[in-house]
N, C-alpha and C positions, 0 to 999 in steps of 0.2 A: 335605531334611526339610521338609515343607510346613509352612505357619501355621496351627494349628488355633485361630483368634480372635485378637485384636488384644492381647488378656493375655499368652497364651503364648509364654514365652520360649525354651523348649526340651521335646523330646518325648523318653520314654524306648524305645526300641528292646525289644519283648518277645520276637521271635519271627521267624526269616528263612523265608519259604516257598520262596527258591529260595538256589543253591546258585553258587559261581564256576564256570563255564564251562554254567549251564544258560541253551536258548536262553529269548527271552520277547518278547512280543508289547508293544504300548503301552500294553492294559489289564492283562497279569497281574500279580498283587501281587506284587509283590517282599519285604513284612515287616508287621507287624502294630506297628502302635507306641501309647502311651498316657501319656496329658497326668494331672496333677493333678484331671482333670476326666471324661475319657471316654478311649476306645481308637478308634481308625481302621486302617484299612486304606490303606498306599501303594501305587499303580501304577505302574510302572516308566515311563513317560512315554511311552518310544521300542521300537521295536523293536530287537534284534542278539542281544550274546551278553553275559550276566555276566560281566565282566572280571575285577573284583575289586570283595569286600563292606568298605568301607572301616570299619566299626565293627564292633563283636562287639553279640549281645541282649545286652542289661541295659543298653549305653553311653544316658549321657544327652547329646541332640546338641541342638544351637543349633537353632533354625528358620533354614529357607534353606541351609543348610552339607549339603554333599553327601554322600549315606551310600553309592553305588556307583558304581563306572564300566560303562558299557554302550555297547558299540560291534560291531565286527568281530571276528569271530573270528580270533584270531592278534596280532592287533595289540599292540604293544609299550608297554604306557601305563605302566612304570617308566620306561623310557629318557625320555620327555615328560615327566614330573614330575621327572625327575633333572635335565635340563637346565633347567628353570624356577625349581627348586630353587636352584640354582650362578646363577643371576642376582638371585635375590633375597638372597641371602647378602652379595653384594656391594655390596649398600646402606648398611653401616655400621651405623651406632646405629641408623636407622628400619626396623631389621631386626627390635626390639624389639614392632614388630607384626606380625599376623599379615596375609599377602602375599594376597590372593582370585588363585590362580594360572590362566587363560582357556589350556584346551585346544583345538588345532585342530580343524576341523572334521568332521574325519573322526571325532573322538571324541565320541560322547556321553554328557553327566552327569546326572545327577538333576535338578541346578537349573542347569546348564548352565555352573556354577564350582565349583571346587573346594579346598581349602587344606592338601591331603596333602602334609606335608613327611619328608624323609630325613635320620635323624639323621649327622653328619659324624664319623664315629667316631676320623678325623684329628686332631680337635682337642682338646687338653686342656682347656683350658678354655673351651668352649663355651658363653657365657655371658655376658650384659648385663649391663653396668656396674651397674644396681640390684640386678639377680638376684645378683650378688658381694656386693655392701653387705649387704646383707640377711645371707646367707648367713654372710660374715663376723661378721655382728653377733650373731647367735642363733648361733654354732658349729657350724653345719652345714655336715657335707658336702656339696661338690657333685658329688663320683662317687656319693654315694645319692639324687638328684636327676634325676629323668626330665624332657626337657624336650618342651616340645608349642610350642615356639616356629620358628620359616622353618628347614627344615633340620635341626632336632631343637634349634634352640636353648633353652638353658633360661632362659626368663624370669623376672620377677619374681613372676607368679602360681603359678608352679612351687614356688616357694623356700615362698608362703605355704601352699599346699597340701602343702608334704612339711612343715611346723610341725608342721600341725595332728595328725600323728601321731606328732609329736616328745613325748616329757614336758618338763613346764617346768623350768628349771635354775637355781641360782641364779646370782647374779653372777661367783662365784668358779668354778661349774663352767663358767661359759660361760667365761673366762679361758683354763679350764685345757685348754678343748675338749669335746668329747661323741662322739668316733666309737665311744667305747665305754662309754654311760650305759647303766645299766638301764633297762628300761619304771615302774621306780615306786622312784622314792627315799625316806630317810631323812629328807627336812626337812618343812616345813609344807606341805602339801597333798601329799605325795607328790612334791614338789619334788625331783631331783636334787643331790646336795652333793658337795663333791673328797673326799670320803672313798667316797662310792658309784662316785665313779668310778675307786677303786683295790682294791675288792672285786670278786668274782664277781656276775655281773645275781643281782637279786631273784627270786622268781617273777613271771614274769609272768598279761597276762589268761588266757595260753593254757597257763598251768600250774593244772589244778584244786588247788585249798588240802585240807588233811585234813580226814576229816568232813565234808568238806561237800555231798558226792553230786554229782551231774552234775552240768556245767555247761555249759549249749547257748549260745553263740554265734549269733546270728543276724544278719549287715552288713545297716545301713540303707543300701536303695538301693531304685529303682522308685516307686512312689507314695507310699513312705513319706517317703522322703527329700526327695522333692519339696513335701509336704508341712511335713516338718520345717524343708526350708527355709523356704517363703514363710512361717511360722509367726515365724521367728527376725526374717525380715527386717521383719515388720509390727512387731514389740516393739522390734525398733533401730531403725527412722524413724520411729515415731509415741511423744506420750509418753500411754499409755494410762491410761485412768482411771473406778474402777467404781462404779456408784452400786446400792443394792438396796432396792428398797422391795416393797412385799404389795398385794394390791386383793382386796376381798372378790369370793367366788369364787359366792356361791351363786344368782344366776341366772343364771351362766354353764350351773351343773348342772343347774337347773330345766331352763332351754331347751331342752338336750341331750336329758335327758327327755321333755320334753314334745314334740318334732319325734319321736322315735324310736316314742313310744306312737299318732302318726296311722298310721302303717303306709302302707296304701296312699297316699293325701295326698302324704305325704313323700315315700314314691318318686316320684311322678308331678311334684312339685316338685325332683328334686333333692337333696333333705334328708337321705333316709335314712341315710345315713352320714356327715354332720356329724360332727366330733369338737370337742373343747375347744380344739383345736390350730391347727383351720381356724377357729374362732371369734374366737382371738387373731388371727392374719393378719388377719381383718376388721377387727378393732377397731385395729392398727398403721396397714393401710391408709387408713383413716378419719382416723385421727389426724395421722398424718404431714405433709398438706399443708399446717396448721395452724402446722406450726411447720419450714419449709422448711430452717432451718440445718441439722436433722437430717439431711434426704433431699439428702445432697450427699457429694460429692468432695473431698480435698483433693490437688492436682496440683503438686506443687513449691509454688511462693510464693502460688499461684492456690486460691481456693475455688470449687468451680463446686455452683449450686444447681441442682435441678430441680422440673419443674412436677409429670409425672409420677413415679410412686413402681412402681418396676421394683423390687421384695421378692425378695430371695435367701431360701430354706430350706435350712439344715443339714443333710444326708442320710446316716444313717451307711449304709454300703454296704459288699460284702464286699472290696472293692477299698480300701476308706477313703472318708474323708469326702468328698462333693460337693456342690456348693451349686447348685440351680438357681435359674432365675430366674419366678418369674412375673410377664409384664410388664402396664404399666399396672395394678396392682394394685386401685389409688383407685376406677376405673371399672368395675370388676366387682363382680357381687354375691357373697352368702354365697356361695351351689349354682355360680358359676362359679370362685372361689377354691378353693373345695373339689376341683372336678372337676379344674380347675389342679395345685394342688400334690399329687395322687394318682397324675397322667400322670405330672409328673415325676421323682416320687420311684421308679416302678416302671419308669422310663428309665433312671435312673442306678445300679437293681437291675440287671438283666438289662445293662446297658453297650451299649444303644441309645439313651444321650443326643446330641444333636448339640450341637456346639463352641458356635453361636449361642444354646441352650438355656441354659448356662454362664456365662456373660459378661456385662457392663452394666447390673449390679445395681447402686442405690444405698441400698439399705437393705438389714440380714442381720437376720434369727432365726432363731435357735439353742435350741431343745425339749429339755430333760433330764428333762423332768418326770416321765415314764415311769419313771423310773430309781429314784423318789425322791430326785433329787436338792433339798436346800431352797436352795442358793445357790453359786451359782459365777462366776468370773471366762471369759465368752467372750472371743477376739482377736478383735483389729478384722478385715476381711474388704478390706483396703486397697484401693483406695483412699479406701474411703466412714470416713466420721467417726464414725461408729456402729453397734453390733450387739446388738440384744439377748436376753438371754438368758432361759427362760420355765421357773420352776424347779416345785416339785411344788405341789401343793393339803396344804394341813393345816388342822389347827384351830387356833385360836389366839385366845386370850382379849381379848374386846372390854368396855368397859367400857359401861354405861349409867346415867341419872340425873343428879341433881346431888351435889356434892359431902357433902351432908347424908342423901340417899338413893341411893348407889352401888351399882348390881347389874354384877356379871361374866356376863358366858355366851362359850360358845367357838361361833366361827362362821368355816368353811371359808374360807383366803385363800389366791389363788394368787400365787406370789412373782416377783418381776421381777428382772434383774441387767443393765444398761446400760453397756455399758462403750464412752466415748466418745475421739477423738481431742482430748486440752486444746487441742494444735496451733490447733485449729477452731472449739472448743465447752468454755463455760465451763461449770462446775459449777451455775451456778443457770439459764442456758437451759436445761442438759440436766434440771435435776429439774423443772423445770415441763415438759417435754413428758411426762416420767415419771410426773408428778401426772395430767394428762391423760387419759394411754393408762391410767391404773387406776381414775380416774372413766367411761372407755367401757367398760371391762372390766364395773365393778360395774351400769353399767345397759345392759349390750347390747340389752336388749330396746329398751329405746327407742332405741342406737343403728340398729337395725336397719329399725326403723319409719321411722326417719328417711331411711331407704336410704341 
């Protein structure tokens, strides 16, 4: 499986265009696969014969970890992984990792290593001293326990991925065991209890209830899942935190206006298709340098700041969400922003974005405004400290005068939502960049003039 960007950690398998025992050259594709980000096409490396397709579409595979063997026709590459297999078995407890097993050279692989192991169906308990503990401790089986460990051993990340489809149990049913719990118990949260476990199972997910019409199942997996994860993982290592303020909105709308009424002018400049969107990008861009804690990283214990402001956009796609990057942001104008983030977003439409497109952002905005949305919490876009979010335009009542002669009038404000890494960024750095970025908003025109 190749690297698509120094982010991606694993690519999901959509689609095999060739078949075990078709022949293939070095450039035919062998499968069609797709990142949280874009889709690619893999080339079979080498020339010979499809051996064997070591994943099925839909598997989500490591970068680097081999998805076929291609060699000779006839050649015997179970007997070679069987005997590789029966040597790494023999290793004891550092058996607990997974072995990168080097076929001869007669064989060729994807990435030139492979870690296809053969489950030992000899042995009863086949199974790491953790991968037991565990097991033992949450009351699971481990004849219900698939293992992806040297040899089919079942590891400890086994144990926690067969949980997670486990229901939770209380203390006493874990006691009592669970090889025969329902999918949804009688205690608090759906909790398992020893009484559920001497009844007939519940209904389950996959029992429709009465009255209640269909009920479609859909498994998260593919982009979605990929998604959901990096989603989960940004909310459990970073402690997120969201700040919302307004900036008055209405020379935002004049300008818009007034660029779109030159006509010709603005095409020939670039302009004509301006939006409110590309406006804000400018006014982020502008601002950002100003206050650099924003436009940064945070990398384990390490902050890394930067000079230039490389701007992710939010992109919802039929695929799910993708974030390109426009880089050096700072140094482009309105009409190059613009032209920028229109390539990219109709890149990440049609799934002709490239991996490099993708990648190396230190700043994310995230656009709901369309939607009417007036205020929402964005995720951080990890590893950057910040992302903000650009909610709709309304009216909203402004005071004027003094306290002896007070008038109201409601005047267009478009809403902001920042939500910052604390890890990084305290709450009063981050509202004074936020104060900033809606004093450029309210007077664009002059930030503009100021190029």
């Amino acid at each position: 499986m190749p690297r698509q960007g120094n982010t991606v950690e694993s690519c999901i398998i959509t689609n095999w265009k060739v078949k075990e025992g078709d022949p293939v050259t070095a450039e035919t594709v062998v499968c069609e696969v797709e990142t949280d980000k874009a889709a690619f096409e893999v080339p079979a490396g080498a020339a010979g014969t499809v051996l064997k397709l070591l994943f099925a579409a839909g598997d989500d595979v490591p970068v680097l970890k081999p998805i076929a063997v291609i060699g000779a026709s006839g050649e015997d590459w179970q007997a070679i992984i069987g005997e590789n297999t029966q040597e790494t078995s023999r290793k004891g407890a550092k058996a607990q990792r997974e072995e990168q097993i080097e076929p001869p050279s007669s064989l060729r692989v994807a990435n030139r290593r492979f870690d296809v192991s053969l489950r030992d169906n000899n042995s009863e308990m086949f199974a790491s001293p953790r991968a037991r503990n565990l097991a033992e401790k949450e009351a699971l089986p481990l004849d219900t326990v698939s293992g992806t460990g040297p040899g089919g051993r079942i590891i400890e990340r086994d144990v926690i991925a067969a949980l997670k489809n486990k229901p939770p149990l209380t203390a006493a049913a874990k006691a009592a065991g669970s090889a025969a719990a329902p999918s949804i118990g009688n205690g608090i949260g759906g909790r398992v209890t020893v009484s559920d476990l001497a009844i007939s199972p519940l209904p389950t997910s996959h029992s429709p209830l009465p009255n209640e019409g269909t009920i479609t199942e859909t498994p998260i997996k593919g982009i979605r899942k990929i998604i959901a994860d990096r989603m989960t993982a940004s909310l459990a290592e970073s402690a997120q935190f969201t700040l919302n303020a307004s900036a008055p909105a209405s020379r935002l709308q004049e300008f818009r206006l007034g660029v779109k009424s030159q006509g010709d002018l603005a095409e020939e400049l670039g302009l004509s298709k301006i939006t409110i969107n590309d406006l804000i990008l400018f006014a982020v861009a502008r601002t950002l340098p100003r206050f650099p804690y924003m436009n940064a990283h945070k990398v384990g214990e390490t902050i890394k700041t930067f000079e230039r402001v490389h701007l992710a956009v939010a992109v919802d796609t039929p695929r799910g969400l993708m974030v390109p990057v426009i880089r050096n942001a700072n140094l482009l104008s309105l009409a190059q922003i613009s032209s920028e983030a229109k390539r990219l977003a109709a890149a990440c439409q049609n799934g002709s974005a490239k991996a490099d497109e993708l990648s190396g952002s230190t700043f994310t905005v995230s656009n709901l405004g369309s939607f009417g949305v007036t205020s929402f919490t964005p995720v951080l876009n990890a590893p950057e400290v910040a992302i903000l979010g650009v909610c709709g335009i309304e009216l909203k009542p402004v005071s004027s005068g003094d306290a002896g002669n007070c008038a109201v009038r409601f005047e267009p404000q478009i809403g902001f939502s920042l939500t910052i890494n604390h890890q990084a960024v305290d709450g009063a750095p981050a509202a004074r960049f936020l104060k900033a970025l809606g004093e450029a908003v309210a007077h664009i025109d002059l930030l503009l003039a100021a190029g």
